[in-house]
N, CA and C of each residue as an Amber inpcrd file, in Angstrom:
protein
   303
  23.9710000  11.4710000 -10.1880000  24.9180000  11.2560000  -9.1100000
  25.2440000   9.7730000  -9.0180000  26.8620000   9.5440000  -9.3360000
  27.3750000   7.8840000  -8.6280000  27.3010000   7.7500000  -7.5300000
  26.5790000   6.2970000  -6.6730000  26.3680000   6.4750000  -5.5150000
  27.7360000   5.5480000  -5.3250000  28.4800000   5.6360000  -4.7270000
  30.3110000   4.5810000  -4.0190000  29.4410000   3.7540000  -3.7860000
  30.3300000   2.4490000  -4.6770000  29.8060000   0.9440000  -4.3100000
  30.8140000   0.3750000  -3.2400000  30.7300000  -0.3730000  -2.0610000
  31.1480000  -1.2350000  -1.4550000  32.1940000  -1.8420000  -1.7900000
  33.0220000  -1.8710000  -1.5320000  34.4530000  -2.6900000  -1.0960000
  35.0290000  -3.8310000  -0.3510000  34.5880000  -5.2430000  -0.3620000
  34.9010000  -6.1800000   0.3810000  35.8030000  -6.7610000  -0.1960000
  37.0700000  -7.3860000   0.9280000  38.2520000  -8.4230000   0.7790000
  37.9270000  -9.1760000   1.9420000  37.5940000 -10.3060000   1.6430000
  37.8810000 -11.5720000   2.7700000  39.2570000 -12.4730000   2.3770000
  39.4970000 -12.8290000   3.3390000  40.9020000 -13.9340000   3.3370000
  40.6480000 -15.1770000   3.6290000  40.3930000 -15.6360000   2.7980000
  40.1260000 -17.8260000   3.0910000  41.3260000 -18.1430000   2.6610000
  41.6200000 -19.2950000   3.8130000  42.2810000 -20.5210000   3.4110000
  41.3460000 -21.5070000   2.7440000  42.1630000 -22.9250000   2.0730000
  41.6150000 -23.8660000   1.4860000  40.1540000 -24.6050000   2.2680000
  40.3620000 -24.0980000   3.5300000  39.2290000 -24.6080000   4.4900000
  38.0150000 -24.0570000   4.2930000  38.3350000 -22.9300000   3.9740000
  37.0460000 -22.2090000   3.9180000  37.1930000 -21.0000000   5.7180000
  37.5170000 -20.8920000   6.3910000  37.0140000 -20.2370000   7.6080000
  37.8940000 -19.3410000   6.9190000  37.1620000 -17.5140000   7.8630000
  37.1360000 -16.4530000   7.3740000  38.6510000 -15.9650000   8.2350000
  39.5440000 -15.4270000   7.6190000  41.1140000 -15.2340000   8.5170000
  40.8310000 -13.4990000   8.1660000  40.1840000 -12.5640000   7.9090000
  40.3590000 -11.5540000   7.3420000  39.3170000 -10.7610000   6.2280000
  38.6180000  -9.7280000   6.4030000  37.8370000  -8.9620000   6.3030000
  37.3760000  -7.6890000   6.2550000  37.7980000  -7.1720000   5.3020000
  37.3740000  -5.1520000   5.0060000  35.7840000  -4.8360000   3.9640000
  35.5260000  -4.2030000   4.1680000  34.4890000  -3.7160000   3.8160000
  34.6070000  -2.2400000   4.2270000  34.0190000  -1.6270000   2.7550000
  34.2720000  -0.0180000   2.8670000  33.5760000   0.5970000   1.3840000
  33.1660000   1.8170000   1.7420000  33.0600000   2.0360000   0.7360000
  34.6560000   2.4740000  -0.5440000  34.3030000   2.4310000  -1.8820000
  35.2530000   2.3530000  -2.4630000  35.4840000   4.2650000  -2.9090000
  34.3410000   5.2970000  -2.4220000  34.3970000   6.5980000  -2.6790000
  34.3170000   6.4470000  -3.8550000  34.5830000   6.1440000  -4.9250000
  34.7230000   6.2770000  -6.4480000  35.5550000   5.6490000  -7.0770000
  36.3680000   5.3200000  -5.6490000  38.0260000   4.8110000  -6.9850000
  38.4280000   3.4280000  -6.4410000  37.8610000   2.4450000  -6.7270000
  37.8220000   0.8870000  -6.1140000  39.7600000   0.5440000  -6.3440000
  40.4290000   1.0270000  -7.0850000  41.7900000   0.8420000  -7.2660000
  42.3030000   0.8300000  -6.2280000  42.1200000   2.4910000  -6.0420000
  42.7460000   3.0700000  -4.4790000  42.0660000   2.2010000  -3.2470000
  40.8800000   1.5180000  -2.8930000  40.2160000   1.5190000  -1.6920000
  40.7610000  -0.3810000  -1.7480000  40.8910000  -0.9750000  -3.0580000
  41.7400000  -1.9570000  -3.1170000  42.8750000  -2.0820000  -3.0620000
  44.0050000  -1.2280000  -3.2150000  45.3590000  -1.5500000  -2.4000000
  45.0430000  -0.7750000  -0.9950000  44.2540000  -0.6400000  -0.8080000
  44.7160000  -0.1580000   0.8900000  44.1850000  -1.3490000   1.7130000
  43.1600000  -2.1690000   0.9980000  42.9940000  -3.6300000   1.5660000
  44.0290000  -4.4060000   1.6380000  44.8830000  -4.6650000   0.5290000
  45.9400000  -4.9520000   0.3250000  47.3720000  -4.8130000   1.3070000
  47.2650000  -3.6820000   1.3080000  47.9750000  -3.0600000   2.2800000
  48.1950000  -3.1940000   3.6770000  46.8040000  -3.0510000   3.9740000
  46.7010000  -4.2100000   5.6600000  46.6550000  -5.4090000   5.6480000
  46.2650000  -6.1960000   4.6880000  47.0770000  -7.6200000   4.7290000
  48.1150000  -7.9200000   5.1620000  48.8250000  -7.2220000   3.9870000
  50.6000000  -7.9780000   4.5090000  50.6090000  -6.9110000   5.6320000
  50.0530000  -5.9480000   5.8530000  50.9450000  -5.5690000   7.5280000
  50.3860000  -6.2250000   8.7570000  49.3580000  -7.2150000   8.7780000
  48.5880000  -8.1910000   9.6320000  49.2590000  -9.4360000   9.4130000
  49.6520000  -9.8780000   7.9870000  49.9340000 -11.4960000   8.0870000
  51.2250000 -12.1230000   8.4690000  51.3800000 -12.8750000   9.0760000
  52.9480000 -13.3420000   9.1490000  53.7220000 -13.8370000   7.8350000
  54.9540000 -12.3300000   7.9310000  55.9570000 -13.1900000   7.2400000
  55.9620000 -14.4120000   6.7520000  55.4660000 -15.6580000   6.9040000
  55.7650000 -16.8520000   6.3610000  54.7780000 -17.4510000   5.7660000
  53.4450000 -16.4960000   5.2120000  52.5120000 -16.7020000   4.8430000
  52.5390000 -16.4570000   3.2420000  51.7790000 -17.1350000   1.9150000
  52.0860000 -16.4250000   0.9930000  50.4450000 -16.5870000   0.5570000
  50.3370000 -15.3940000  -0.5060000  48.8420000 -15.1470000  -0.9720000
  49.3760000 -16.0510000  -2.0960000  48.3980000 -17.1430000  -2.0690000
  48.6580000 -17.9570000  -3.4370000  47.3480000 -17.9320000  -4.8340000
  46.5280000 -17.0410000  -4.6540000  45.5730000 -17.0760000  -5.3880000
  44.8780000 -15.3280000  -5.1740000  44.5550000 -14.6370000  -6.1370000
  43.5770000 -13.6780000  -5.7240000  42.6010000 -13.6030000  -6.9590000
  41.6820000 -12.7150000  -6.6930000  40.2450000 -12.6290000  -7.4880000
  39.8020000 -11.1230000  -7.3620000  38.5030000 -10.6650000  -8.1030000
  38.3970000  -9.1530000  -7.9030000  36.7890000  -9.6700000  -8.7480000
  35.7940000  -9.0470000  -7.9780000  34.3010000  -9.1120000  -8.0680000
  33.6800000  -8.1440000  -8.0600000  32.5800000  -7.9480000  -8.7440000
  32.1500000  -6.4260000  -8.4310000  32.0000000  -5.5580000  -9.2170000
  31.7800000  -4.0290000  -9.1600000  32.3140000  -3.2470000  -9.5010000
  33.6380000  -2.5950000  -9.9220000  34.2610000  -2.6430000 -11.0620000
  35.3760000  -2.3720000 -11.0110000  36.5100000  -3.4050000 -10.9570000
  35.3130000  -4.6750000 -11.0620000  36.3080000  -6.1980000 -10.9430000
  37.3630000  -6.5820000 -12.5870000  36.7770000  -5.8610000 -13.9040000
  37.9540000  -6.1570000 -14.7740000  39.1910000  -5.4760000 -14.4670000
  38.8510000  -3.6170000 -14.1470000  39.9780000  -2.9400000 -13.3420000
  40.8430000  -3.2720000 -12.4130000  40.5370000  -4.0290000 -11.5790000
  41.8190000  -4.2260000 -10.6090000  42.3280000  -5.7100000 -10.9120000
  41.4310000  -7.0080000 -11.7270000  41.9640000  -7.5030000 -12.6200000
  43.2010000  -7.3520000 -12.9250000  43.1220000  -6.6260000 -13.6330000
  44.3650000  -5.8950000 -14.7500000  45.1610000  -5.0550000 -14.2930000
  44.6920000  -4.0110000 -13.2530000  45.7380000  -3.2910000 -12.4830000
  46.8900000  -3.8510000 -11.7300000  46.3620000  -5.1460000 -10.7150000
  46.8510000  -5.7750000  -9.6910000  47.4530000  -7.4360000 -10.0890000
  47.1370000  -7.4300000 -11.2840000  47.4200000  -8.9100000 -11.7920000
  47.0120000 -10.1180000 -10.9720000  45.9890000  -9.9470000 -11.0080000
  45.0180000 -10.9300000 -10.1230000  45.0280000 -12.1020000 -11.0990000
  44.4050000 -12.9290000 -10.1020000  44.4390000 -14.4060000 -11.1360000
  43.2520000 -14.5450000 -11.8940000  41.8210000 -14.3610000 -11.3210000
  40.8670000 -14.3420000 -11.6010000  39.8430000 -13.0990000 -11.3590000
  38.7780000 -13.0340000 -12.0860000  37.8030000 -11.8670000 -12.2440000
  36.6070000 -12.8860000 -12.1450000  35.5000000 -12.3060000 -11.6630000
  34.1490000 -13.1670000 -11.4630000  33.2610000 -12.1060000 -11.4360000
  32.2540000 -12.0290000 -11.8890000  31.4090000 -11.6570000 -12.1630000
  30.2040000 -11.2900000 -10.5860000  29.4970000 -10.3010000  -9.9740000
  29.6660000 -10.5450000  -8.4370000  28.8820000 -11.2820000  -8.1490000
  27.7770000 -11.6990000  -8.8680000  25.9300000 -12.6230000  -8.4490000
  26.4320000 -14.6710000  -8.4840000  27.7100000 -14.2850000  -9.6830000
  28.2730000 -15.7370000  -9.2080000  29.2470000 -16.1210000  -8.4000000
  30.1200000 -14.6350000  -7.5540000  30.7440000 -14.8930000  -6.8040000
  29.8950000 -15.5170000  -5.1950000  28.6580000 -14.1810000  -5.5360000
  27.7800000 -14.6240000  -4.1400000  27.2510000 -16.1420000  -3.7940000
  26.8950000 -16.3740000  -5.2520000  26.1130000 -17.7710000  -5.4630000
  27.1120000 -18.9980000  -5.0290000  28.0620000 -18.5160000  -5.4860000
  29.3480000 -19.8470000  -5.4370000  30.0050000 -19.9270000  -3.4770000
  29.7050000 -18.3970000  -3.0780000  30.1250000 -18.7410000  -1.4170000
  28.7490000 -18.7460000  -0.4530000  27.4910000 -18.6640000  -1.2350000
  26.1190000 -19.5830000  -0.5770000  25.8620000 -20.7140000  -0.6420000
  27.0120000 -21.3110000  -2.0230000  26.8830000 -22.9330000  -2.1260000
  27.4460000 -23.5590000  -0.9280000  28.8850000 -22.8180000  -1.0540000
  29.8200000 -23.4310000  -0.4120000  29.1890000 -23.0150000   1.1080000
  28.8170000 -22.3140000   1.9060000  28.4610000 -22.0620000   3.3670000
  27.3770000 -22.8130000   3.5170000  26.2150000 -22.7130000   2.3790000
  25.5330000 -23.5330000   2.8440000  25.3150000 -25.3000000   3.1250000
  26.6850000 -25.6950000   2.1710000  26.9030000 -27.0120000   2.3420000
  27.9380000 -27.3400000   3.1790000  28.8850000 -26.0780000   4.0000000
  29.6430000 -26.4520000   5.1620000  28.5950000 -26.2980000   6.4470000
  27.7400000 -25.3880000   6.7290000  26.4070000 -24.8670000   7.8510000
  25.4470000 -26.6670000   7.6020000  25.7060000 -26.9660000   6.7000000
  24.5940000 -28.2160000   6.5950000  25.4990000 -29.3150000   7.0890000
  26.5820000 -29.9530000   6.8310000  27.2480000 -30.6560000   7.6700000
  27.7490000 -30.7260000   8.9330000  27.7660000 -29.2410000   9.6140000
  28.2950000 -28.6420000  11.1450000  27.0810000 -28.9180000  11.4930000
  25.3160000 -28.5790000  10.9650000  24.4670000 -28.9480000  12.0400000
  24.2380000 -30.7650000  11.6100000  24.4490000 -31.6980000  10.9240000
  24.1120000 -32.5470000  10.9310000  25.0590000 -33.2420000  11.7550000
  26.6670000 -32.6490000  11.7650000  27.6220000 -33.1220000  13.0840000
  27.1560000 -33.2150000  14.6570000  26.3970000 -31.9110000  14.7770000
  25.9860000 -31.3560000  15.7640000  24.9170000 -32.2500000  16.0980000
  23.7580000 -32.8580000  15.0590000  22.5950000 -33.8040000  16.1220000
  23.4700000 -34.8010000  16.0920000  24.2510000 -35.4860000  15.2600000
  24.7340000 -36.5890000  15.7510000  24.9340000 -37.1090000  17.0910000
  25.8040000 -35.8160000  17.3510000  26.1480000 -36.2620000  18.9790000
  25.5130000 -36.8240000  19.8070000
């Protein structure tokens, strides 16, 4: 038995803070459970917004790759690793802001 792997889309800007967030399972078919992420995007974002970059991690990350003409594919243990770098070196400057005061 395949057990459905997980489905996450977050939405960062260049800043890094989180604008957007699905998580789901993918049932079997990460294609389908990825344009319906897709899908509520643009019906959430304003008109004057443009997606200038996308990626696909995971399970099923060469597939929608190639389905969706994504820019990039990552592999998922270095996608995790690469947004624990990055949080943990934005969380380390917000509390060192924070004793400053």
């Amino acid at each position: 038995m395949r057990v459905p792997q997980p489905r996450n889309a977050p939405l960062l800007p260049k800043n890094g803070d989180l604008l957007y967030s699905f998580y789901s399972s993918n049932n079997g078919n990460p294609l389908k459970t990825a344009i319906s992420s897709i899908q509520e995007i643009y019906r959430l974002m304003p008109k004057d917004v443009t997606i200038r970059r996308a990626c696909s991690t995971g399970y099923g990350e060469a597939l929608l790759k190639s389905a969706l003409l994504l820019d990039d594919g990552e592999v998922e243990t270095i996608a995790h690793y690469t947004a624990a770098a990055f949080l943990t070196l934005r969380w380390t400057v917000s509390w060192i802001s924070a004793v400053r005061i």
